[in-house]
C-alpha positions as CSV (number, residue, x, y, z in Angstrom):
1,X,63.7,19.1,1.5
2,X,61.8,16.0,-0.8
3,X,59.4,17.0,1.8
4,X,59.0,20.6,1.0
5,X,59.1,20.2,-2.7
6,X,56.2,17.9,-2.8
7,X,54.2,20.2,-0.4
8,X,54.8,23.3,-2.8
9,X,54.1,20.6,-5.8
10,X,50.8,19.9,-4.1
11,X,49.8,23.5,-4.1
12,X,51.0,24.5,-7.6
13,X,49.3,21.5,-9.7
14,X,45.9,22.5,-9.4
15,X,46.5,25.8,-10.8
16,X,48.1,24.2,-14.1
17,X,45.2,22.5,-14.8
18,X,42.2,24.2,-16.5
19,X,39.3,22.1,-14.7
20,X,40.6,24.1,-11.4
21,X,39.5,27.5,-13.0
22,X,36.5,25.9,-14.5
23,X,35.4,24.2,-11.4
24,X,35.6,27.6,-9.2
25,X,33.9,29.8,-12.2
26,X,31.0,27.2,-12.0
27,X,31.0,28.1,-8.4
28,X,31.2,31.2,-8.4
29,X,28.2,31.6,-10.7
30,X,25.9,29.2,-9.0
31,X,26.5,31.6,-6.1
32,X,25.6,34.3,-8.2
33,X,23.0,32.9,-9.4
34,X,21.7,32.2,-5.7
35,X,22.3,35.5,-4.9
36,X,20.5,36.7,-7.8
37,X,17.3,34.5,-7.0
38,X,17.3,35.6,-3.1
39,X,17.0,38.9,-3.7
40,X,14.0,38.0,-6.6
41,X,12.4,35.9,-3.6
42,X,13.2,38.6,-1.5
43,X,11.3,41.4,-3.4
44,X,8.6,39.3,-5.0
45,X,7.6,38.1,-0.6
46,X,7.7,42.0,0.3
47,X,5.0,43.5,-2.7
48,X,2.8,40.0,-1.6
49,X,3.2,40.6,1.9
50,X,2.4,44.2,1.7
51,X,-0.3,43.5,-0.7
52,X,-1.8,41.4,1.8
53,X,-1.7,43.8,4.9
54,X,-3.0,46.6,2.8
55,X,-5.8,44.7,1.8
56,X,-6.5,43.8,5.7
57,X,-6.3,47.6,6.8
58,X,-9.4,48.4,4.5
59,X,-11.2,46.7,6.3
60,X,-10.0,47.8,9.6
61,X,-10.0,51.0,11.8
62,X,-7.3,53.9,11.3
63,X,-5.7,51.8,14.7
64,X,-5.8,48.5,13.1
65,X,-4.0,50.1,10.1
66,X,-1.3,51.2,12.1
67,X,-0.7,47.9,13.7
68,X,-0.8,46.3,10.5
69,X,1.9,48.2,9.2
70,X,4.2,47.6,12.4
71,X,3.1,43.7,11.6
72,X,4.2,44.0,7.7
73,X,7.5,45.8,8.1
74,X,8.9,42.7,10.5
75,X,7.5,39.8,8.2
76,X,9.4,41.4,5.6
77,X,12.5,41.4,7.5
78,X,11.9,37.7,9.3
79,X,11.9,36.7,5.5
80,X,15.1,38.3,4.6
81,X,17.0,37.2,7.3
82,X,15.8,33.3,6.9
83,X,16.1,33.3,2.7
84,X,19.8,34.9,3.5
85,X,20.8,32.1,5.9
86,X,19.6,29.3,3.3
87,X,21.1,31.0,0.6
88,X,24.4,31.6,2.9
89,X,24.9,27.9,4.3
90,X,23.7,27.0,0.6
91,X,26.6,28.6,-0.9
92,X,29.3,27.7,1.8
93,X,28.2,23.9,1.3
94,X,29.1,24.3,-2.2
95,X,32.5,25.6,-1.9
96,X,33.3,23.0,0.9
97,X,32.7,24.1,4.0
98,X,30.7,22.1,6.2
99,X,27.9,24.3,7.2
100,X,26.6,21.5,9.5
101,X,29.9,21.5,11.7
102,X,29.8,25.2,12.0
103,X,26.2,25.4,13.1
104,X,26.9,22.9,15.3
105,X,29.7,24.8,16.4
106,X,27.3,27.8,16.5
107,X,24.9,26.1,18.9
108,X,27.6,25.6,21.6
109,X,28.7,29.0,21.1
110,X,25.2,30.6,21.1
111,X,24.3,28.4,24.4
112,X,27.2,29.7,26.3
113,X,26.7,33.3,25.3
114,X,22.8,33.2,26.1
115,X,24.2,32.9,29.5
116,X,25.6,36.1,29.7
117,X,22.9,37.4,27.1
118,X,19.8,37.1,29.5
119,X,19.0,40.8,29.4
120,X,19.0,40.8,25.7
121,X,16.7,37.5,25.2
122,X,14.7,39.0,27.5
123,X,14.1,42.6,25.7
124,X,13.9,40.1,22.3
125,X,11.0,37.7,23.7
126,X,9.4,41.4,25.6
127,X,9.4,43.1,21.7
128,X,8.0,39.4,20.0
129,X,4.8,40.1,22.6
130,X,4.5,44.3,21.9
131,X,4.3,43.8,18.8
132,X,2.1,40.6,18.0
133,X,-0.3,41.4,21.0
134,X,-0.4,44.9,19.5
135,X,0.3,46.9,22.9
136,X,1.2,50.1,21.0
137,X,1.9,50.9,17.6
138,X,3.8,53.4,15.9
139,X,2.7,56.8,16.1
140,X,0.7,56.2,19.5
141,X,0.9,58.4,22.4
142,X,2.0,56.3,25.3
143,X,3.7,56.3,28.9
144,X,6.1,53.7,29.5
145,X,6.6,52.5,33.3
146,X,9.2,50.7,34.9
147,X,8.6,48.9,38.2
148,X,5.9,51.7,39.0
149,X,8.3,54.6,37.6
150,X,7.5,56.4,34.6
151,X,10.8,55.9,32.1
152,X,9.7,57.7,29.7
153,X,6.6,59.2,27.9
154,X,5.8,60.4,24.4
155,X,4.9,59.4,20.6
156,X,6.7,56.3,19.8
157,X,8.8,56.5,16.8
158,X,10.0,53.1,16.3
159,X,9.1,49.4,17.3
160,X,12.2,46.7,17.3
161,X,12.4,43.3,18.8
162,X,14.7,44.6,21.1
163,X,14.3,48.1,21.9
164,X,11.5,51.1,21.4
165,X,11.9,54.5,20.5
166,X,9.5,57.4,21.9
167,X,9.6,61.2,21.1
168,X,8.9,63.5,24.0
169,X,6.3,66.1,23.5
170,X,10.0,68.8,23.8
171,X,11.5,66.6,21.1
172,X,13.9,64.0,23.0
173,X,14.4,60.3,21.8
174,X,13.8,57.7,24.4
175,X,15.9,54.8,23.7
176,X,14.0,52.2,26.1
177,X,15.1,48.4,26.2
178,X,11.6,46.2,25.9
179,X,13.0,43.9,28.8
180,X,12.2,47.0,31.3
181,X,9.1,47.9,30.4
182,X,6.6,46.4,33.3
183,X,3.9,48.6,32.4
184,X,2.0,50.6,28.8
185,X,-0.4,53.4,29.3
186,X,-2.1,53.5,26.0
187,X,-3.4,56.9,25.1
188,X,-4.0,56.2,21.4
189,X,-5.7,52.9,21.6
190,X,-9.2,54.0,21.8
191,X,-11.4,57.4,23.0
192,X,-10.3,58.7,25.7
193,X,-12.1,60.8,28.8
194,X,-10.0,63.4,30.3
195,X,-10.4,65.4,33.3
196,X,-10.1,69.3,33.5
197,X,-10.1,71.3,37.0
198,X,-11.7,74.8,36.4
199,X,-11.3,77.0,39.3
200,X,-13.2,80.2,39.9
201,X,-14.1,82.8,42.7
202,X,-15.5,81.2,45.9
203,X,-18.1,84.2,46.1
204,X,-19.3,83.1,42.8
205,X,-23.3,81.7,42.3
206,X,-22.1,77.9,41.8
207,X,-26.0,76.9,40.8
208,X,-25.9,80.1,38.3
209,X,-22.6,78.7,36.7
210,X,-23.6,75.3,36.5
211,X,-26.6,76.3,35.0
212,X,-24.9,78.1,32.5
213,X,-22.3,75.6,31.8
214,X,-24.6,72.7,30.8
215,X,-25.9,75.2,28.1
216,X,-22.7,75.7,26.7
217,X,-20.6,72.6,27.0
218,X,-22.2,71.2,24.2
219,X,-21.8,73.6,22.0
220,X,-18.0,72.9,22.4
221,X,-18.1,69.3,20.2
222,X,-19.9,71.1,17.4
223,X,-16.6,73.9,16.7
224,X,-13.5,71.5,17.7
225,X,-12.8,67.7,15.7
226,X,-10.8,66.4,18.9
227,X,-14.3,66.1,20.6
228,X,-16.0,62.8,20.3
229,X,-19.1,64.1,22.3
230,X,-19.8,67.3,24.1
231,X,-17.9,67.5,27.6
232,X,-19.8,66.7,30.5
233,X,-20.1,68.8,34.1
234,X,-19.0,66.4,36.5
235,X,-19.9,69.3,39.2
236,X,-18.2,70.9,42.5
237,X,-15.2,69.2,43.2
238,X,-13.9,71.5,45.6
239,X,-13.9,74.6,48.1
240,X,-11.1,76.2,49.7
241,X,-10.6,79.9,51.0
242,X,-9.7,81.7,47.4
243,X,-11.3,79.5,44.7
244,X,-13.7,76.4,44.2
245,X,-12.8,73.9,41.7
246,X,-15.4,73.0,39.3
247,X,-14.4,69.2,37.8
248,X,-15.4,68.8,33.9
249,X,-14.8,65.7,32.1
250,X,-13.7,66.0,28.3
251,X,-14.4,62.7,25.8
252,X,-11.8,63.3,22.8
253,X,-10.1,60.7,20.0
254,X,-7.4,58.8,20.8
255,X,-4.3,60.6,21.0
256,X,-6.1,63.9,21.7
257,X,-6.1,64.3,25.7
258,X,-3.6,66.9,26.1
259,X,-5.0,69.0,23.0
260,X,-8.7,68.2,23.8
261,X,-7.8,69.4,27.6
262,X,-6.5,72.4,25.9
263,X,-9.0,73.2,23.9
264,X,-11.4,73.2,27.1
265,X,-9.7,74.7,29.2
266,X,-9.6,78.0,26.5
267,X,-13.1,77.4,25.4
268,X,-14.3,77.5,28.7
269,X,-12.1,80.2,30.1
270,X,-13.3,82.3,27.3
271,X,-16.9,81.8,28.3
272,X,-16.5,82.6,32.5
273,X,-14.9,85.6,30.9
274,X,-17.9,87.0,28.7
275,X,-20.5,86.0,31.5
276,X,-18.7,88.2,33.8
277,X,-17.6,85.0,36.1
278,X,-14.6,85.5,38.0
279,X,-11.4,83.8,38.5
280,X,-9.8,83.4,42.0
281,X,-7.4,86.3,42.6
282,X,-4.7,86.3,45.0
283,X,-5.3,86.9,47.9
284,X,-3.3,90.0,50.1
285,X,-3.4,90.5,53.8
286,X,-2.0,93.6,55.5
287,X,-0.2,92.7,58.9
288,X,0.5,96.0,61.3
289,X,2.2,95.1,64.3
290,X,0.3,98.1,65.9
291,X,-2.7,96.6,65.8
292,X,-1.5,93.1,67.5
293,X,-0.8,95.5,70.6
């Protein structure tokens, strides 16, 4: 009983004497005031950091920019996340706790889940790479392959350390892990040359067309902005039985293939139309048993 009394006596002093309340007021506001100078640190790193890749993109390429703004947004949050862990252990070592034990405690901790964790170092170390080698950058147009299988292709949305996010052209999210990704077509990185099959009527005059088509082709880069130069007539790529294939080769800005194909494609069907050039029709054959006879 002596025993229990002097246990609860223990507990109670302390909060009879004044210094107690005074001694956890003073910590209290030197947490505050912690607080109060992480989140100044905080701000005052993100203006200087975007200052300084804003000044960089002037003098870069609209491409660079947008690499420079994937860049900016995670050195402002690698700052946060290491002035919140001094000010955190800071804070914990003044109230008492021994920050050292529990990081040491931590370590074990973090070394026997990292076995289980592979998968997710992996993605982590996969995203560090993407985005300091500057693979793709937000807003690119990309395709995303997986041990030779296309996983998933689109304009990508977001960039993380661990994962990437890329909107199909129909609107879809792609959610893709950056461990899995074995492979980046980059359609946005710089000009690209697309190639556009025009088919037409086999009976057709192919040196007539041809001649015709290097007359007009460059007119096309003069009407449309996706063009970088005018579209070049890579010639007769093919004959069958209804149609021959006439192969043209389009040189638009990044990001423009599909709409640069597009815009060929019409501009040219448009033209075969007002020379009086025909497209392949189908093709109908009458069987009569009779005849066969």
């Amino acid at each position: 009983m002596n025993q229990i009394r002097k246990v609860l006596r223990d507990l109670v002093d302390p909060l009879l004497h004044v210094d107690f309340y005074q001694n956890i007021l003073t910590k209290i506001l030197i947490a505050a005031i912690y607080i109060v100078l992480a989140v100044v640190i905080i701000a005052v790193a993100r203006r200087l950091v975007e200052k300084f890749f804003k000044a960089n993109a002037k003098k870069k390429n609209h491409y660079k920019i947008k690499r420079s703004e994937t860049l900016s947004t995670l050195v402002q949050n690698v700052i946060s996340y290491i002035v919140w862990f001094i000010v955190i252990t800071t804070i914990l070592s003044h109230f008492g706790v021994k920050v050292s034990a529990i990081l040491a405690g931590a370590g074990v901790v973090g070394l026997a889940v990292g076995f289980g964790a592979q998968t997710i170092v992996k993605d982590l170390l996969t995203g560090f790479f993407i985005i300091f080698e500057g693979q793709f950058d937000v807003s690119d147009y990309v395709k995303i392959n997986a041990s030779g299988v296309t996983i998933a292709e689109g304009t990508v949305r977001a960039i993380g350390l661990r994962s990437t996010r890329i909107q199909s052209d129909t609107g879809e999210i792609y959610t893709v892990p950056n461990g899995v990704i074995s492979e980046i077509v980059n359609y946005s990185a710089t000009n690209v040359a697309s190639l556009v099959c025009i088919p037409v009527a086999p009976n057709e005059d192919y040196d007539k067309i041809e001649e015709k088509l290097v007359k007009f082709l460059p007119t096309i880069a003069d009407k449309h902005e996706e063009f970088v130069r005018a579209p070049e007539l890579l010639g007769l790529d093919s004959v069958e039985s209804n149609e021959m294939v006439i192969k043209l080769l389009a040189h638009v800005k990044p990001g423009m293939h599909f709409p640069g194909e597009r815009q060929l494609r019409k501009e040219v069907k448009r033209f075969l139309d007002e020379e009086g050039i025909q497209t392949p029709l189908p093709t109908l054959v009458k069987f009569d048993p009779e005849e066969e006879e």
